[in-house]
C-alpha angles and dihedrals in degrees: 000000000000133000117292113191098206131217118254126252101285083070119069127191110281112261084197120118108247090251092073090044095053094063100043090055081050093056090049092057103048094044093053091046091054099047095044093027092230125156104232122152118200114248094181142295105254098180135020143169139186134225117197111215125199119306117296088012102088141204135331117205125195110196134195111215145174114206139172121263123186080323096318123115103238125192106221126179113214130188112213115192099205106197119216111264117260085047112139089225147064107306103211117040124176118235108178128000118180151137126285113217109208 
């Protein structure tokens, strides 16, 4: 298995099925693909935590992703904010998205 940095104490590991991690690892993807018009395709999301934030402010997820570049498996690290539902706003917003270097 490779190298897995791992977040500090304030993250703990996602209680959330993999379902649920999966698209959010999706949604990291695609966002970071439309606001740096890259050409990555989601191989799968292999760790994540979650981190609760303050009432009515959501959740915060740090994933852990592979994901195809130019036809390499890259490892990405990618940082979801997940609002709470009846929010007026976007309900998944991505914080951080880079590369993990293993």
């Amino acid at each position: 298995m490779a190298y897995s940095p791992q977040p500090s104490v304030l993250w703990l590991p996602a209680q959330a099925d993999q379902l649920q991690i999966q698209l959010l690892g999706k949604f990291a993807v695609l966002e970071q693909n439309k606001k740096h018009h890259w050409e990555l395709a989601l191989n799968g999301a292999y760790e994540a935590w979650k981190m609760t934030l303050a009432a009515n402010y959501g959740n915060l997820y740090l994933l852990h992703l592979k994901a195809l570049k130019n036809g390499v498996l890259v490892n990405y690290q990618a940082i979801v904010w997940v609002l709470p539902e009846g929010c007026d706003c976007d309900p998944n917003n991505l914080l951080s998205f880079k590369e993990l270097t293993l």
